[in-house]
C-alpha positions in Angstrom: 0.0 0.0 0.0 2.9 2.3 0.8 4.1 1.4 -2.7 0.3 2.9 -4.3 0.7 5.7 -2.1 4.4 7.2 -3.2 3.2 6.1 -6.9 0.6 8.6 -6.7 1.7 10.9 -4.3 4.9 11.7 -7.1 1.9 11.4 -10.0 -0.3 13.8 -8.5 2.0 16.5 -7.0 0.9 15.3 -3.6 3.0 15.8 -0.4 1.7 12.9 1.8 3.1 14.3 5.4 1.4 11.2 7.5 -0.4 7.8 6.8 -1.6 5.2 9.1 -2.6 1.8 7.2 -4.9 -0.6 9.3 -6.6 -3.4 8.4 -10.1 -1.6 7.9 -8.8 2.1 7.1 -6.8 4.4 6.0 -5.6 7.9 7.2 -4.2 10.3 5.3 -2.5 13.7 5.5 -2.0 14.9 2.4 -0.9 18.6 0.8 -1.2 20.0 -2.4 -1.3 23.0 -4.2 -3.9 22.0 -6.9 -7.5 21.3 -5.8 -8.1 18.9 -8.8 -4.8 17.4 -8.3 -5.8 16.0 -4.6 -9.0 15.0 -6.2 -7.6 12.8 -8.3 -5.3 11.4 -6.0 -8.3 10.8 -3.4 -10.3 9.4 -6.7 -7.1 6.7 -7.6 -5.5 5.7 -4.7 -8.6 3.9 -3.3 -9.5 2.7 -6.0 -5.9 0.9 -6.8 -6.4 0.0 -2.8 -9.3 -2.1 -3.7 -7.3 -3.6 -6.8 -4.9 -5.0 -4.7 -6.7 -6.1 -2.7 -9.0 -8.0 -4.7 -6.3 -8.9 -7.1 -9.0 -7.8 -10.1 -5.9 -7.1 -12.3 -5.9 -10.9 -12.2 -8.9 -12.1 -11.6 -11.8 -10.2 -13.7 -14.7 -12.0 -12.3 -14.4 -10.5 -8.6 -17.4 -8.6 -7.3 -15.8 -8.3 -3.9 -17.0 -5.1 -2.2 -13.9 -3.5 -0.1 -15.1 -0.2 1.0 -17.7 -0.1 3.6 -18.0 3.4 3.2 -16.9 6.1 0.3 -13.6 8.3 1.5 -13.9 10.4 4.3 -12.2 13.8 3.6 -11.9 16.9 5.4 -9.8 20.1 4.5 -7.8 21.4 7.5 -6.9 25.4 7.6 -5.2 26.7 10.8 -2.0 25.6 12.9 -4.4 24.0 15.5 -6.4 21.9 13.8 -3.9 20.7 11.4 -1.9 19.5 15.2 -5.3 17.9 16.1 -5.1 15.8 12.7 -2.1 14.8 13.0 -1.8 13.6 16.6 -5.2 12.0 16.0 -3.2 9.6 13.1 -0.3 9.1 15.6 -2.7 8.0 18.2 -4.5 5.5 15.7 -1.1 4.4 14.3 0.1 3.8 18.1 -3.1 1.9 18.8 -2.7 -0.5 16.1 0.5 -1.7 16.9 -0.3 -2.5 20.5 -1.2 1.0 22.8 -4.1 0.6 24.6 -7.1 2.1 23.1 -9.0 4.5 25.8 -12.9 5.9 25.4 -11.5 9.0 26.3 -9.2 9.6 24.3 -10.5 11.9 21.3 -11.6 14.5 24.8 -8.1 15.6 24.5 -4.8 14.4 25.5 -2.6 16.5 28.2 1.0 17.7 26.6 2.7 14.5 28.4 0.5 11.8 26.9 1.4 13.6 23.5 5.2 13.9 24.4 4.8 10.0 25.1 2.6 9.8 22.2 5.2 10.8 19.9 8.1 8.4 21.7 6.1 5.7 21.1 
């Protein structure tokens, strides 16, 4: 998937600053300078996810439905927010190889859980 990513990223004029792959999603954090060049790269790269995954360059016959939902995006304007984003990823990325997932966390983390966060 990293592989689909970088291929794209370069096609598409894409700066991908963060990514967290998990086994049922994907996050993103993505810059660009050209509106209809993020659009595409959000249009492909889930789309070559689901090839992949499917193996339909192969196989022609699969009907295999990947994505749950269509892509979640969000545009992110402001210092703040954009630090919001992107120790949300870290958190999920942290999770997912083996730090304890907590009901509270999304209520805000204090600066020592996201000094620790980061040394993860």
């Amino acid at each position: 998937m990293n592989i689909v990513i970088k291929r794209y990223a370069l096609k598409f004029f894409v700066k991908v600053e963060q990514h967290s792959i998990q086994n049922d999603h994907v996050h993103l954090l993505i810059r660009g300078t050209r509106r209809s060049k993020i659009q595409s790269f959000l249009r492909v790269v889930p789309g070559q996810f689901a090839q992949n995954l499917t193996d339909t360059l192969k196989n022609k016959e699969a009907k295999e439905k990947i994505w749950k939902y269509r892509p979640f995006t969000r545009v992110i304007k402001g210092f703040k927010p954009y630090q919001i984003v992107r120790d949300y990823i870290q958190l999920n990325e942290c999770e997912a190889n083996g730090r304890p997932y907590l009901k509270t966390r999304l209520r805000g983390l204090s600066q020592e859980q996201l000094r620790e966060l980061w040394e993860y």
